[in-house]
C-alpha positions in Angstrom: 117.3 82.7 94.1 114.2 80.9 95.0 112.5 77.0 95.4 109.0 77.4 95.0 105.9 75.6 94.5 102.7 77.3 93.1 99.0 76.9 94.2 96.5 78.3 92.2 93.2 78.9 94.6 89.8 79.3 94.6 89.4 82.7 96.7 88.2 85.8 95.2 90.9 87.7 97.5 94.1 85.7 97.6 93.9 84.2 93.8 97.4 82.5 93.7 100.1 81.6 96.8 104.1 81.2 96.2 105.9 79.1 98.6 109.5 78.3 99.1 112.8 79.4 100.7 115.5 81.6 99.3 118.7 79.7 98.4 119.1 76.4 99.4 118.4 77.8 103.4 115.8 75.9 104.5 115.5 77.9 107.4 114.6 81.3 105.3 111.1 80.6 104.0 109.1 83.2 101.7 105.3 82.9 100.6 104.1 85.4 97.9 100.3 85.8 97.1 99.0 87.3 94.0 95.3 89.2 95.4 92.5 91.0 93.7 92.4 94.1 95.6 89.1 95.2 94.4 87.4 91.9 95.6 88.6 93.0 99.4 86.0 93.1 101.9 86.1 94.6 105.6 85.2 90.7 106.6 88.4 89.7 105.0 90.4 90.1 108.3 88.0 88.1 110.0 87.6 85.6 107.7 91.4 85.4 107.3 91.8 85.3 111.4 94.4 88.5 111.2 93.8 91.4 113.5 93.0 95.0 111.7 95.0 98.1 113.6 93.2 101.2 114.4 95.7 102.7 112.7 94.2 101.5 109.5 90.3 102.2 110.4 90.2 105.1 108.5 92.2 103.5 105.6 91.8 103.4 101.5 90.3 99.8 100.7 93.2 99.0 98.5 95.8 100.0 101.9 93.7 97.7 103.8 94.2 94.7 101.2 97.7 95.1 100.7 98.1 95.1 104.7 95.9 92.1 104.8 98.0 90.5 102.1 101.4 91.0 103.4 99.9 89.8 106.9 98.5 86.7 105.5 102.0 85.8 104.1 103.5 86.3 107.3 101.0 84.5 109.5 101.5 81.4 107.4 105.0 81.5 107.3 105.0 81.9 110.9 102.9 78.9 111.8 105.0 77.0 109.9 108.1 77.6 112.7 105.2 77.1 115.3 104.8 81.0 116.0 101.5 81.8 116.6 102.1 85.3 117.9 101.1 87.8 114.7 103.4 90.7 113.1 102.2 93.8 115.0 104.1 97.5 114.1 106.3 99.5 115.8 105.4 103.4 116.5 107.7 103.9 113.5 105.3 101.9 111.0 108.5 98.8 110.6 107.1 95.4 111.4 107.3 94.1 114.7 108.4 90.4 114.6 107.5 87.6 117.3 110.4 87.3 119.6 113.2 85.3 117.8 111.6 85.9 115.0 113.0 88.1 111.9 111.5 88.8 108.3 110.6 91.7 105.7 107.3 91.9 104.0 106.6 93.8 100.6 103.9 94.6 98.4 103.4 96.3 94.9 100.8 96.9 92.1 101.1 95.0 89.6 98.5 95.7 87.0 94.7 96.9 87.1 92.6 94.9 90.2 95.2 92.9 91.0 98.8 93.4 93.7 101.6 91.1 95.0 102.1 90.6 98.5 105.2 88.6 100.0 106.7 88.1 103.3 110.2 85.9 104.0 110.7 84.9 107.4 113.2 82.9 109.7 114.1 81.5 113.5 117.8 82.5 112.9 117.2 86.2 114.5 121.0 87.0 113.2 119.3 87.5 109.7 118.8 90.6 108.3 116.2 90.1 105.6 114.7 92.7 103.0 112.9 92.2 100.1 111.2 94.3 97.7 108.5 94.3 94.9 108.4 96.9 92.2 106.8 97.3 88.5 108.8 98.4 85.4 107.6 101.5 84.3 110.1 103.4 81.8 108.4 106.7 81.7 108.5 107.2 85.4 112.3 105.5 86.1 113.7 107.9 83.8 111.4 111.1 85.1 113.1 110.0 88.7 116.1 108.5 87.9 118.4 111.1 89.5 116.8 110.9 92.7 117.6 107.1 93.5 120.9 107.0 92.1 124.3 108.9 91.6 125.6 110.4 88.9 128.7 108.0 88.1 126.4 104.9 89.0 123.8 106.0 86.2 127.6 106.3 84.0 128.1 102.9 84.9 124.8 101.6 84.4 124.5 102.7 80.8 128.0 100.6 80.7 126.2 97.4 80.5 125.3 95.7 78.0 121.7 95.1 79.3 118.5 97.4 79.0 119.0 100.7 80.9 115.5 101.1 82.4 116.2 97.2 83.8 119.2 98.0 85.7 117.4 101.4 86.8 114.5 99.4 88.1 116.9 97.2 90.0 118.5 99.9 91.2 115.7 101.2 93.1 113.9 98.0 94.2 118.2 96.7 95.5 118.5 99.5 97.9 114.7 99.4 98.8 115.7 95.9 99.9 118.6 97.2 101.6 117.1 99.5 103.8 114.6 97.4 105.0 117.3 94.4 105.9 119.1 97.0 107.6 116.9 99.8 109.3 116.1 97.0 112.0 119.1 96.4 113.2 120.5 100.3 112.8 117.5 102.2 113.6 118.8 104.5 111.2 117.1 106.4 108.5 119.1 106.3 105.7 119.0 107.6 101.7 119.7 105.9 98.5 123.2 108.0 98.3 124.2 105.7 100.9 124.9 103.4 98.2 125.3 102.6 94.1 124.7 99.4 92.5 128.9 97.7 91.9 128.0 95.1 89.5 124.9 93.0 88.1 125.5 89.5 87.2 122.1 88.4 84.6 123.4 84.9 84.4 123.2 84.0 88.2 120.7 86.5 89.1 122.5 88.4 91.4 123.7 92.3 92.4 126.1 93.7 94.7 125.8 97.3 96.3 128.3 98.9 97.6 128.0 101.5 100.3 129.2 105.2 99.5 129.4 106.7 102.8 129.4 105.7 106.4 126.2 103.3 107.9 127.9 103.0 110.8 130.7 101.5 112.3 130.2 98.2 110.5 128.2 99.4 107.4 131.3 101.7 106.2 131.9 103.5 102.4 133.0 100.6 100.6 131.7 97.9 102.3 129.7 95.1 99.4 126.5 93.6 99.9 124.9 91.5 97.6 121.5 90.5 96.3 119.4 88.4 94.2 116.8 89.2 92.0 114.1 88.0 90.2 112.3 89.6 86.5 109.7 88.1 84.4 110.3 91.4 82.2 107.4 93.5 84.0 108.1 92.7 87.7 111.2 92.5 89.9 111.5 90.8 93.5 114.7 92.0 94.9 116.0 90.3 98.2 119.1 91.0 100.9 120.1 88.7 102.9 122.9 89.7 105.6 124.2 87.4 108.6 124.6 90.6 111.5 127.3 88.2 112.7 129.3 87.7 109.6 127.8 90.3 106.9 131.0 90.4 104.7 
């Protein structure tokens, strides 16, 4: 799913940077930081030369780290394709990417002080891209199970001969994925009955979801998209990539 090379660093913020691209597509570059979000300090922004909204003045410390985080990732990636121009937000919160610029940005906890921040970008503006970072946590997948997926999709899932609270997990963070490849280009707010997971393959690291009701004219009930994945056994990345001009 991903090339990578890791840097461990000296900061008290960012402890740990990720770099790479997704596939063999040189042109679809990720960088995923590992920060302490109780060593964040208002002078972070500064020091990291990224612009704090008003909008998160009157913010919890650890909201202001992850935004810083997921900024960071996205500045750097940037620079590398010459951008300069920062990731601003639209009035609807989404990211606001440089002009012919595309990418998706993610963040979770991952255990006590410390989160994950990542950010994949590319040049090729026909790219939908949505990635997602999430945490197993058995008690709370099963407590919510039913409200992320459908009732024959959870029949399937206990079909496979792989751990139940996995495939729930990936469930969740695939169609978390999905919806931020896709809201972009739809401008649509859409569910996660819009679609159930079709198939998990462990050995290539991959899932396909397949829509259950209409998107739009393009995004239609039965239409497959598929995913990669990545699970050290605590935390799953899951990533969508879908060419707008050729998504099938």
């Amino acid at each position: 799913m991903m090339t990578s090379q890791k840097h461990a660093t000296l900061d008290d913020f960012i402890v740990e940077t990720e770099y790479g691209v997704i596939g063999d597509d040189a042109d679809v570059r990720y960088l995923k930081v590992s920060f302490c979000t109780e060593a964040y300090r208002e002078e972070d922004f500064a020091r990291y030369a990224i612009n704090k909204p008003d909008s998160l003045t009157r913010a919890v410390p650890k909201r202001k780290a992850e935004y810083l985080a997921g900024r960071y990732c996205c500045a750097a990636l940037l620079r590398g394709f010459s951008v300069s121009s920062e990731v601003t937000t639209h009035q609807d919160r989404s990211p606001c990417w440089p002009q012919g610029m595309r990418g998706t940005i993610s963040h979770g906890t991952v255990s006590d002080g410390y989160s994950q921040a990542m950010a994949i970008v590319t040049s090729r503006p026909q790219l939908c891209l949505g990635a997602d970072i999430e945490v197993l946590n058995r008690e709370v997948l099963r407590e919510i199970c039913e409200t992320f997926t459908q009732p024959a999709e959870r029949e399937y899932l206990q079909t496979l001969a792989i751990d139940l609270d996995f495939s729930l997990l990936l469930a969740f963070s695939a169609k978390e994925s999905l919806f931020k490849a896709l809201y972009p280009q739809v401008k649509t707010f859409f569910g996660f009955e819009y679609a159930s997971v079709d198939s998990i393959n462990t050995l290539n690291k991959t899932f396909v979801l397949r829509f259950n009701r209409d998107l739009n004219e393009v995004f239609t009930a039965g239409v497959k998209i598929k995913g990669s994945y990545a699970f050290d056994g605590k935390i799953i990345i899951t990533i969508v990539v879908i060419d707008s001009l050729s998504p099938f």
